[in-house]
Biopython code that builds the backbone (N, CA, C, O; Angstrom):
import numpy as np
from Bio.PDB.StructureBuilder import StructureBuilder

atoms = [
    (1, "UNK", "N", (5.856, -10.250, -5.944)),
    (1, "UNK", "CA", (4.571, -9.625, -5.730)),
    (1, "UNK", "C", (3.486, -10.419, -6.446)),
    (1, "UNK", "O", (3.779, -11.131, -7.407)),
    (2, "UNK", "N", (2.413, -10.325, -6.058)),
    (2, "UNK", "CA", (1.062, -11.103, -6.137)),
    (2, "UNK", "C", (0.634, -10.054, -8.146)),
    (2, "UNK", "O", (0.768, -8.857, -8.402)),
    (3, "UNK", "N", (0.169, -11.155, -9.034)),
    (3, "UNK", "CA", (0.325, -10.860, -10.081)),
    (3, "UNK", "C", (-0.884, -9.761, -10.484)),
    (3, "UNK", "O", (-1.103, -9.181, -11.548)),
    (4, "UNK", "N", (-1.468, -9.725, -9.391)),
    (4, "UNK", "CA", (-3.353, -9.452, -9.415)),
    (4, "UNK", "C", (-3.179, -7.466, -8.688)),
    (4, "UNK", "O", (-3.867, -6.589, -9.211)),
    (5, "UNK", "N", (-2.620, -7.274, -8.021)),
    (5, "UNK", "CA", (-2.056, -6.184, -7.295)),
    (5, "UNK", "C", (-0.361, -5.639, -7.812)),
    (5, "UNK", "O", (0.728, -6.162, -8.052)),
    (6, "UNK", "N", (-1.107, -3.977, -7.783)),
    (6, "UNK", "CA", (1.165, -3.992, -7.948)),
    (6, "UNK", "C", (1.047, -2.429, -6.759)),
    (6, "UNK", "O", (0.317, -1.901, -5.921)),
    (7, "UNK", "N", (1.586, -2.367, -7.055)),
    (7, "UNK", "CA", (1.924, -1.111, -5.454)),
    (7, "UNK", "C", (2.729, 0.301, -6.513)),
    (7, "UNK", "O", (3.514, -0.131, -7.357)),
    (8, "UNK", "N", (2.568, 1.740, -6.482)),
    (8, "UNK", "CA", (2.828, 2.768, -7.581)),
    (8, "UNK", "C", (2.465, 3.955, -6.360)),
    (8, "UNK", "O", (1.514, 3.976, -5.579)),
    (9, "UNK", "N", (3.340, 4.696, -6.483)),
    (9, "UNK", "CA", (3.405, 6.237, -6.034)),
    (9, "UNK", "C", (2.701, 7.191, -6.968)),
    (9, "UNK", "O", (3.039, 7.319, -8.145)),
    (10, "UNK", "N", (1.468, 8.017, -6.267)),
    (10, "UNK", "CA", (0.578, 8.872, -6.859)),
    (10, "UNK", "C", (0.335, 9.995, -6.578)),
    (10, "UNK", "O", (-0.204, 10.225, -5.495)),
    (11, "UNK", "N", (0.609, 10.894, -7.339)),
    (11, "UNK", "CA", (0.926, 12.441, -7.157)),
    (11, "UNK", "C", (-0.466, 13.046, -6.256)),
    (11, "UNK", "O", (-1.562, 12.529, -6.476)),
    (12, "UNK", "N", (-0.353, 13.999, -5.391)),
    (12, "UNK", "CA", (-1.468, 14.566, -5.194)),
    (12, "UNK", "C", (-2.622, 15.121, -6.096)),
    (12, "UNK", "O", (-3.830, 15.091, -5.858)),
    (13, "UNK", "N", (-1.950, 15.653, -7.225)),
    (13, "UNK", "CA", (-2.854, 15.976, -7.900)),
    (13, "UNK", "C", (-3.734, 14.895, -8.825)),
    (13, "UNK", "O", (-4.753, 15.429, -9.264)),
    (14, "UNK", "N", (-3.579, 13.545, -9.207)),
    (14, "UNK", "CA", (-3.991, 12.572, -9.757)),
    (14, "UNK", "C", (-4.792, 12.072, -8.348)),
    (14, "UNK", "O", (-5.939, 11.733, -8.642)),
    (15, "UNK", "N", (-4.556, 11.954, -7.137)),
    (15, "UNK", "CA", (-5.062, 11.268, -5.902)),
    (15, "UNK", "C", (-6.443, 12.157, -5.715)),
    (15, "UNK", "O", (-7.494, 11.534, -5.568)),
    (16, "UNK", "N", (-6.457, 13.386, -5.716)),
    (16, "UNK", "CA", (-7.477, 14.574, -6.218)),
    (16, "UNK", "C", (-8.637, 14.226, -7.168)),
    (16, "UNK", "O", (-9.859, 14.343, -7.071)),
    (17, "UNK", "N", (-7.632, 13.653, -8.331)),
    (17, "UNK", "CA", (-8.451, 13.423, -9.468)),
    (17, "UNK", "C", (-9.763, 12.258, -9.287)),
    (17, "UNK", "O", (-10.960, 12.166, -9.561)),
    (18, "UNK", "N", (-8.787, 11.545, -8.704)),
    (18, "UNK", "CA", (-9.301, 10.263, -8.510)),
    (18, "UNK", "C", (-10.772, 10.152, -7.387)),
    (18, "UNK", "O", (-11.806, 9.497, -7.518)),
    (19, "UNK", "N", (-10.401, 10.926, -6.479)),
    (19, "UNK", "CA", (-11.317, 11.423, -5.052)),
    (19, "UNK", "C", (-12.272, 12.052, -5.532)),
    (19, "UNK", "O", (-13.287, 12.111, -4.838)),
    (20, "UNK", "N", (-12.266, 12.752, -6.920)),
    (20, "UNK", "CA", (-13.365, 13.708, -7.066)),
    (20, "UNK", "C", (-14.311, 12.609, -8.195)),
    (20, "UNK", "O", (-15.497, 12.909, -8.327)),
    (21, "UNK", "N", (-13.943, 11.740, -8.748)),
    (21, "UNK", "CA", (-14.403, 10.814, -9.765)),
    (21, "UNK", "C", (-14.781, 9.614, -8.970)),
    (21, "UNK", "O", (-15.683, 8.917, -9.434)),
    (22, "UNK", "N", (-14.242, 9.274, -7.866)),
    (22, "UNK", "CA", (-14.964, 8.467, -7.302)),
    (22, "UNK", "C", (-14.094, 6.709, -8.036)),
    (22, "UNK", "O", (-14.676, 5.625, -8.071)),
    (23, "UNK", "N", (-12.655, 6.971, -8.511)),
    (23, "UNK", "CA", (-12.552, 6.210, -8.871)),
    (23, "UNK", "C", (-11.571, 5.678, -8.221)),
    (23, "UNK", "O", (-10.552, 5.611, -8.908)),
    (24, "UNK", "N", (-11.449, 5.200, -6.985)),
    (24, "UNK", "CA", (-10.721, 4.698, -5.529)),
    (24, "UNK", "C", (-11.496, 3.459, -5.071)),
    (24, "UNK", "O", (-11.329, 3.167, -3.887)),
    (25, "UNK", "N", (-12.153, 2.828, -5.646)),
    (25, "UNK", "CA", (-13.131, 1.776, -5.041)),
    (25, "UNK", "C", (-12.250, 0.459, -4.703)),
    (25, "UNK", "O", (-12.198, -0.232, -3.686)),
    (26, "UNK", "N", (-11.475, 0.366, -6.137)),
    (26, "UNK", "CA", (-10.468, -0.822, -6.465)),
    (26, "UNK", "C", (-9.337, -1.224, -5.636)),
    (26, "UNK", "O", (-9.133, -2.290, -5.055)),
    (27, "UNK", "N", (-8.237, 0.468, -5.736)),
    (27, "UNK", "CA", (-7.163, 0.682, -4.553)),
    (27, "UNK", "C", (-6.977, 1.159, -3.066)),
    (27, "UNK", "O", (-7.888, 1.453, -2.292)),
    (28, "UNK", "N", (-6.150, 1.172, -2.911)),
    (28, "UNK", "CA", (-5.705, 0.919, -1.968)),
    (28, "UNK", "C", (-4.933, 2.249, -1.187)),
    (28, "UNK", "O", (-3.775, 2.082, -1.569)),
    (29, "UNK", "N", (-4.922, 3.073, -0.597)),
    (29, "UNK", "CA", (-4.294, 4.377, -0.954)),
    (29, "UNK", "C", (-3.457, 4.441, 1.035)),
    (29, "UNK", "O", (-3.925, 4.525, 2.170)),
    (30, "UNK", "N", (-2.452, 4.367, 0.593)),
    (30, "UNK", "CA", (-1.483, 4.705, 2.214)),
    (30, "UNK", "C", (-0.838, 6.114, 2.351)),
    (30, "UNK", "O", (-0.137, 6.644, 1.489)),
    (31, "UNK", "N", (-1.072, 6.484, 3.189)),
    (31, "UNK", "CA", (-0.102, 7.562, 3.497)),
    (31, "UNK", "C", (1.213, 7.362, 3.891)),
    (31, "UNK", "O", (1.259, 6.662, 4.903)),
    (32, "UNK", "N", (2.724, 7.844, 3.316)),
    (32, "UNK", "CA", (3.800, 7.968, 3.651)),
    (32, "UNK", "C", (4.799, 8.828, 3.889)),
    (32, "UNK", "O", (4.590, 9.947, 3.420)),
    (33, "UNK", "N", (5.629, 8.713, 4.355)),
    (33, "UNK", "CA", (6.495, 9.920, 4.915)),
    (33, "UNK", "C", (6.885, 10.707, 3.250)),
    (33, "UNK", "O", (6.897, 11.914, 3.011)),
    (34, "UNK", "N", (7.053, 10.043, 2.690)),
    (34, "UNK", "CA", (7.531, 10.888, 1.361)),
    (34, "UNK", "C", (6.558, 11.002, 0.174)),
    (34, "UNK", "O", (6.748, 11.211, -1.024)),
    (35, "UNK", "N", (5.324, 10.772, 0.995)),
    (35, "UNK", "CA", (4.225, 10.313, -0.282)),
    (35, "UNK", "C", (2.817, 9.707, -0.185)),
    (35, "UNK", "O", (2.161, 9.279, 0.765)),
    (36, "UNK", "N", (2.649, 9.791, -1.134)),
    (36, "UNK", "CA", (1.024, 8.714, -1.130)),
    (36, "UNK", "C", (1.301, 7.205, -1.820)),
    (36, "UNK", "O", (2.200, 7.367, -2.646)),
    (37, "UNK", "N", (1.017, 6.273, -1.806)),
    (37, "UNK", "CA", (1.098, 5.161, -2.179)),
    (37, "UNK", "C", (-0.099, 4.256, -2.384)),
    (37, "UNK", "O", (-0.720, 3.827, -1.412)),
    (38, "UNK", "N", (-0.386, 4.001, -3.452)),
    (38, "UNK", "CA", (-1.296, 3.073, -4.240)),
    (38, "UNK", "C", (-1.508, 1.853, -4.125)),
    (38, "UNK", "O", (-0.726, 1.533, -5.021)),
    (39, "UNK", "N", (-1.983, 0.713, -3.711)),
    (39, "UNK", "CA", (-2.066, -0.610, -4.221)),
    (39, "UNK", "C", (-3.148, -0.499, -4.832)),
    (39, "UNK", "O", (-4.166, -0.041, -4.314)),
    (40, "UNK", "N", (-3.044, -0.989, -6.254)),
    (40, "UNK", "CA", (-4.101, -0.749, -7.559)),
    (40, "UNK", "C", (-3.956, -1.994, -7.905)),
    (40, "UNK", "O", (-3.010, -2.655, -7.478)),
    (41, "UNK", "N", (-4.973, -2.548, -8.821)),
    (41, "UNK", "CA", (-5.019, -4.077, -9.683)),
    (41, "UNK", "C", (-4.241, -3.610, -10.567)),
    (41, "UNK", "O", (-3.952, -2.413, -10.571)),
    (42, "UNK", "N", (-3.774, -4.458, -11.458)),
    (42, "UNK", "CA", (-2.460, -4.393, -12.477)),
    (42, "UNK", "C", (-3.724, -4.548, -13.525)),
    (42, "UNK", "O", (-4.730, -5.244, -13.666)),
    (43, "UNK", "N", (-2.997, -3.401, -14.206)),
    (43, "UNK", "CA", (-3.487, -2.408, -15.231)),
    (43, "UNK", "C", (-4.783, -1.538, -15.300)),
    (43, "UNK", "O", (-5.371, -1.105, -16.291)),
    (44, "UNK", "N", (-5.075, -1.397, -13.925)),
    (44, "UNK", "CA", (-6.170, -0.178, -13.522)),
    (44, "UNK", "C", (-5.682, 0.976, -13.630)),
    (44, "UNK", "O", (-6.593, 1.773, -13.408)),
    (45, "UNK", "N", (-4.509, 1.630, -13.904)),
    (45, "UNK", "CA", (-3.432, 2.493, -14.450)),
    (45, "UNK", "C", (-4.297, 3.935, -13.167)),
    (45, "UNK", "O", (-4.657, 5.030, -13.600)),
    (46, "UNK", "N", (-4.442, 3.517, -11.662)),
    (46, "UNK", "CA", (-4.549, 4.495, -10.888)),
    (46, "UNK", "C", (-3.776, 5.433, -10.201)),
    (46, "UNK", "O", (-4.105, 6.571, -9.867)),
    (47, "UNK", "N", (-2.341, 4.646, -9.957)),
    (47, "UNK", "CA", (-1.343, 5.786, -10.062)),
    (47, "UNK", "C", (-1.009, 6.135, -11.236)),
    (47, "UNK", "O", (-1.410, 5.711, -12.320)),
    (48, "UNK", "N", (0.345, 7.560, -10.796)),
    (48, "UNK", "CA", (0.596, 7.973, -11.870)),
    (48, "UNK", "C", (2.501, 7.824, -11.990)),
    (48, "UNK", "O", (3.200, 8.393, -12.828)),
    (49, "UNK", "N", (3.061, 6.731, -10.687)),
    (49, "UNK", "CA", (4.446, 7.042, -10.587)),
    (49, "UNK", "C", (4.800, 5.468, -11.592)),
    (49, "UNK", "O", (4.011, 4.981, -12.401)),
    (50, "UNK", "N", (5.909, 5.025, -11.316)),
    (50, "UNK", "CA", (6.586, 3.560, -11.729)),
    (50, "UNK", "C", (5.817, 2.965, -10.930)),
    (50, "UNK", "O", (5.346, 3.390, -9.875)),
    (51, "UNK", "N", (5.623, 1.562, -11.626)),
    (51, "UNK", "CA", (5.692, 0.533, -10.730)),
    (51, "UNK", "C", (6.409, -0.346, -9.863)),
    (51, "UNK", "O", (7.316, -1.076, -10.261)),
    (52, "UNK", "N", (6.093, -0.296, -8.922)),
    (52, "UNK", "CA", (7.311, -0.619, -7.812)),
    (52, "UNK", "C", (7.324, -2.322, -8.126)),
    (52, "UNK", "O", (6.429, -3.034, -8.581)),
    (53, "UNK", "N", (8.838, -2.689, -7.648)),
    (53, "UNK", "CA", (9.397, -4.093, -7.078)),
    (53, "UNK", "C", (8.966, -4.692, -6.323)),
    (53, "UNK", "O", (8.544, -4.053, -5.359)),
    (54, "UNK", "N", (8.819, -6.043, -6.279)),
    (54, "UNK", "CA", (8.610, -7.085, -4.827)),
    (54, "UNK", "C", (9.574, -6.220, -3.699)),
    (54, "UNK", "O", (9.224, -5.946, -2.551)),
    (55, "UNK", "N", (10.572, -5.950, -4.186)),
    (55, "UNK", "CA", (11.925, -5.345, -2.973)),
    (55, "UNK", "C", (11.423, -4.197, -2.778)),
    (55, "UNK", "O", (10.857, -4.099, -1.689)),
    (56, "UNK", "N", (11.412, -3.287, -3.419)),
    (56, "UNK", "CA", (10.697, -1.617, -3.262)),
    (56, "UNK", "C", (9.900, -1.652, -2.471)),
    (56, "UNK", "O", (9.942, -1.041, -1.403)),
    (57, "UNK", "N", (8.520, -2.792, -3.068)),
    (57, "UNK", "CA", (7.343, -2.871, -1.969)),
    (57, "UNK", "C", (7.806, -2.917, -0.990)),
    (57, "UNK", "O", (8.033, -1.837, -0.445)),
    (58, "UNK", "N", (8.141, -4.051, -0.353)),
    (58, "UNK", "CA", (8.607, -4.740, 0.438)),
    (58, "UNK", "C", (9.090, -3.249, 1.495)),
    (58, "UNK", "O", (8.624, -2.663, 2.472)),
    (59, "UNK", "N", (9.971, -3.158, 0.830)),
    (59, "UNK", "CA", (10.963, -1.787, 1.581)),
    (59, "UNK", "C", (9.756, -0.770, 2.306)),
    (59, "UNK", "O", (9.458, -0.746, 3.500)),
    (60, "UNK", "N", (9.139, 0.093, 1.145)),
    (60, "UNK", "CA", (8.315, 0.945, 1.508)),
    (60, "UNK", "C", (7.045, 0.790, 2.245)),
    (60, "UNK", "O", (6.291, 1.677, 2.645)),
    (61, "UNK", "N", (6.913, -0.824, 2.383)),
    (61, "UNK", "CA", (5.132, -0.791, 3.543)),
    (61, "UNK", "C", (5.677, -1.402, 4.613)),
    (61, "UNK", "O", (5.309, -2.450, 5.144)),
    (62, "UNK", "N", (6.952, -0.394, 5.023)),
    (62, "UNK", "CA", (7.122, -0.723, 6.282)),
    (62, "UNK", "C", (6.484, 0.021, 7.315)),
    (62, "UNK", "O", (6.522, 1.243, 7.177)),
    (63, "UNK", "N", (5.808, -0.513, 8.485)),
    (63, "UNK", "CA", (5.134, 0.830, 9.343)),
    (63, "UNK", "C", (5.850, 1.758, 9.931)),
    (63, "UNK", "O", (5.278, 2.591, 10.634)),
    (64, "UNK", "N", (7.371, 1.792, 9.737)),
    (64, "UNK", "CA", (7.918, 2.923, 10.011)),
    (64, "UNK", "C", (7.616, 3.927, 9.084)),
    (64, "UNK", "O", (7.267, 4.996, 9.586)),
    (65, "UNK", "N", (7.652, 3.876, 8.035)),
    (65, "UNK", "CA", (7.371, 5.282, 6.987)),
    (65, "UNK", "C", (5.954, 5.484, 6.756)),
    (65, "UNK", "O", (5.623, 6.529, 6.195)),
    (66, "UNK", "N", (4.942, 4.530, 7.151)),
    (66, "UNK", "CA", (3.473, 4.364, 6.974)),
    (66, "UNK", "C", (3.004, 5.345, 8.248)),
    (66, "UNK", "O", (3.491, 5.265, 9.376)),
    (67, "UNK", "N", (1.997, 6.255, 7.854)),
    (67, "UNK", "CA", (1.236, 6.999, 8.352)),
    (67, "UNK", "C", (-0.109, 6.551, 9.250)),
    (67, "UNK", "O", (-0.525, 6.981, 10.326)),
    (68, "UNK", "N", (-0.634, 5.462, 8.317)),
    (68, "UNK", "CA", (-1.879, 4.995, 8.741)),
    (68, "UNK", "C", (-1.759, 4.173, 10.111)),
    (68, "UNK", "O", (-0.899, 4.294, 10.984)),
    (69, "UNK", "N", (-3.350, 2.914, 10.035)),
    (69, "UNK", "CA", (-3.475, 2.126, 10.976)),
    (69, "UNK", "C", (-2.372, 0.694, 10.188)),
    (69, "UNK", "O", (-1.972, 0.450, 9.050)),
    (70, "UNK", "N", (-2.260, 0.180, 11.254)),
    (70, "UNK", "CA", (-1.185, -1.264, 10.821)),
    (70, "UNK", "C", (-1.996, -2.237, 10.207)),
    (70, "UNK", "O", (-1.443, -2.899, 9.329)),
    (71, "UNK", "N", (-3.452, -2.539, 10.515)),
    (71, "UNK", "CA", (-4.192, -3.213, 9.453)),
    (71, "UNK", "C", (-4.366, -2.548, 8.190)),
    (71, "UNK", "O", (-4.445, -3.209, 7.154)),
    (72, "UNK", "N", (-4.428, -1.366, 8.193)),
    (72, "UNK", "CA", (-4.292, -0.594, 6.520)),
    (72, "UNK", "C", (-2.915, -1.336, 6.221)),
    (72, "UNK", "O", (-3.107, -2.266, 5.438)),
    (73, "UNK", "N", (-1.968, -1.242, 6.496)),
    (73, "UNK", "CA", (-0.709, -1.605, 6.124)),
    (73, "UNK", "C", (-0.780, -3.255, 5.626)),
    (73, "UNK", "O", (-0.341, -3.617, 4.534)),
    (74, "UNK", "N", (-1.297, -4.019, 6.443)),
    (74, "UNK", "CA", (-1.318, -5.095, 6.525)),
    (74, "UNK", "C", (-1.979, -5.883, 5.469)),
    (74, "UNK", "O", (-1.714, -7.057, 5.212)),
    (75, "UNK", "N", (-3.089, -4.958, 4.722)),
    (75, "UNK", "CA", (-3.941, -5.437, 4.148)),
    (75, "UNK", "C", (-3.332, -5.330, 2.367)),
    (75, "UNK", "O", (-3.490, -6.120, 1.436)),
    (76, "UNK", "N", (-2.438, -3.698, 2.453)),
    (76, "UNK", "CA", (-1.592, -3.522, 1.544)),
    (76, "UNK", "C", (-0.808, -4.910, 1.144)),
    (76, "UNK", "O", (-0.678, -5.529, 0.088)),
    (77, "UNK", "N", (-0.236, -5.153, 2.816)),
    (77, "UNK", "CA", (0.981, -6.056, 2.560)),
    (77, "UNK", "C", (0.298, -7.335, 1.720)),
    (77, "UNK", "O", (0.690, -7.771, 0.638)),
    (78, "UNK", "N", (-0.671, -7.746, 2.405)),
    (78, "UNK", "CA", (-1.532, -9.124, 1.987)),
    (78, "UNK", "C", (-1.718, -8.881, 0.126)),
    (78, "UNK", "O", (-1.045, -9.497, -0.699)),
    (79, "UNK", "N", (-2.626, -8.001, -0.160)),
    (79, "UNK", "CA", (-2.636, -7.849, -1.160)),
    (79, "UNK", "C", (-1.303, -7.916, -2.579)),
    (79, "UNK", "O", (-1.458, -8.398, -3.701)),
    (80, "UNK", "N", (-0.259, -7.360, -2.095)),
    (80, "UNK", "CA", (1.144, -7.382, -3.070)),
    (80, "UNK", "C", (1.627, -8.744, -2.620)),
    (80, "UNK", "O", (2.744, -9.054, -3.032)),
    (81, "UNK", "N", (0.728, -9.983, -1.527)),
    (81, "UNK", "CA", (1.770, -11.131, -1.260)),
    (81, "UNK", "C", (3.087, -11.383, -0.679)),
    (81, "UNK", "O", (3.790, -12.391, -0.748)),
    (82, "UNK", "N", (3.253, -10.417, -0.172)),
    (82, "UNK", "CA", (4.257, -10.073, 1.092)),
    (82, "UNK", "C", (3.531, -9.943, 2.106)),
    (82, "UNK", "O", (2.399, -9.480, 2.250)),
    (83, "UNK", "N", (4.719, -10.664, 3.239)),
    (83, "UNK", "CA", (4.726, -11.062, 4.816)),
    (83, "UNK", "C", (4.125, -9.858, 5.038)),
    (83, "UNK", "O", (4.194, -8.839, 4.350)),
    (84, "UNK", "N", (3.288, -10.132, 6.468)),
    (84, "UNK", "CA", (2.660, -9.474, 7.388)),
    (84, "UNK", "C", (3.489, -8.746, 8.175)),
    (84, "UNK", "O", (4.484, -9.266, 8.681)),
    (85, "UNK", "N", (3.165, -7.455, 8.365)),
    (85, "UNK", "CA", (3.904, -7.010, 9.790)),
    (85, "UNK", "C", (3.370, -7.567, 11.442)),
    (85, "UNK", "O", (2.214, -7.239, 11.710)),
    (86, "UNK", "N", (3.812, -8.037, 12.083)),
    (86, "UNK", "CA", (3.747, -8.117, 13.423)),
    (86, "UNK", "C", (4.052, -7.131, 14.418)),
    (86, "UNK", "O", (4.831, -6.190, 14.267)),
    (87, "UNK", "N", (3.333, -7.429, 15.534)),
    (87, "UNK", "CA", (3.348, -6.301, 16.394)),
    (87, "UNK", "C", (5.058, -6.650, 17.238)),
    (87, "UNK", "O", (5.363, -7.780, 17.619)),
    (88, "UNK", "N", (5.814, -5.642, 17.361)),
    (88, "UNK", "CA", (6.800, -5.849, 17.897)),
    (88, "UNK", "C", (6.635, -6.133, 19.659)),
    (88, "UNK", "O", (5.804, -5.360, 20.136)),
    (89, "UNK", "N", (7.047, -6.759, 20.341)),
    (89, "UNK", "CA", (7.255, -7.184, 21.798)),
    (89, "UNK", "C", (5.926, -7.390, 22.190)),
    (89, "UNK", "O", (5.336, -7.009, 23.201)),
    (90, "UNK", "N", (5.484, -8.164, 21.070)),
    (90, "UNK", "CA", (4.329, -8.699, 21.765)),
    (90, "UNK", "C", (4.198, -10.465, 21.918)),
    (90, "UNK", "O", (4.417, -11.156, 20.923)),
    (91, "UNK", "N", (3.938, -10.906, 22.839)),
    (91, "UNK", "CA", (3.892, -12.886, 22.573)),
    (91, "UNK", "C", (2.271, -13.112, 22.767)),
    (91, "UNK", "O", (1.433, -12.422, 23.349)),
    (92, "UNK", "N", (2.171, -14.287, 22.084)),
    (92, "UNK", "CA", (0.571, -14.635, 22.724)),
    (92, "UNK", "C", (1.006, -15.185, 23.889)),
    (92, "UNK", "O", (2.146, -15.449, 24.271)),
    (93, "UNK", "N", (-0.235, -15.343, 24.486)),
    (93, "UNK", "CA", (-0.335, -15.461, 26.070)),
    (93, "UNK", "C", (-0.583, -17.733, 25.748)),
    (93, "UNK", "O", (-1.067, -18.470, 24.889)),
    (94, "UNK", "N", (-0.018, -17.839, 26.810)),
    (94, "UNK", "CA", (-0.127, -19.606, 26.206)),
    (94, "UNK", "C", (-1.555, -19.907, 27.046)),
    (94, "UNK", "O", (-1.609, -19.358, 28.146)),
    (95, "UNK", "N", (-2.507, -20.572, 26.722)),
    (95, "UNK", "CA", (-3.397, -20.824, 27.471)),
    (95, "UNK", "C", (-3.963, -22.674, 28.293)),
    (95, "UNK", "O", (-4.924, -22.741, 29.060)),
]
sb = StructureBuilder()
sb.init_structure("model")
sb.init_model(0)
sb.init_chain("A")
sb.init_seg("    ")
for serial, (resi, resn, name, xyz) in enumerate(atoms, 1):
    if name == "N":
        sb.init_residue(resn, " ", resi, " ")
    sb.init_atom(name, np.array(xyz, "f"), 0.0, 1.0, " ", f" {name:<3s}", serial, name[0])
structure = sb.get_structure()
């Protein structure tokens, strides 16, 4: 993972906290099947779970468990320095 970004699971009630303070400018906030998920700068201390793994990440911003749009995802992904998702069965057109 990219040394500048780390990726952390954040309780609703801290995600609350944060929404009402206005202090979301920095991160990054995804919706997931089991959760909310953070990409925060390392040591902006905006979640409130562990900090996740290159592998964890990796695992969890997959757009199967992701709620959002795939550029939200994408931008997550960019940010922690992990591969892009691609659109499945899609080719460019050769011109």
């Amino acid at each position: 993972m990219d040394t500048t970004y780390q990726a952390r699971w954040i309780s609703r009630k801290r995600w609350g906290e944060l929404r009402k303070s206005g202090g979301t400018q920095t991160g990054l906030v995804l919706d997931h099947l089991n959760g909310t998920l953070i990409i925060e700068p390392v040591g902006s201390d905006l979640g409130d779970g562990p900090v996740m793994s290159s592998q964890e990440a990796e695992y969890e911003l997959q757009p199967a468990w992701l709620l959002g749009r795939r550029g939200l995802v994408n931008e997550a992904r960019r940010r922690l320095g992990l591969a892009l998702e691609r659109l499945v069965g899609v080719e460019a057109v050769p011109s």
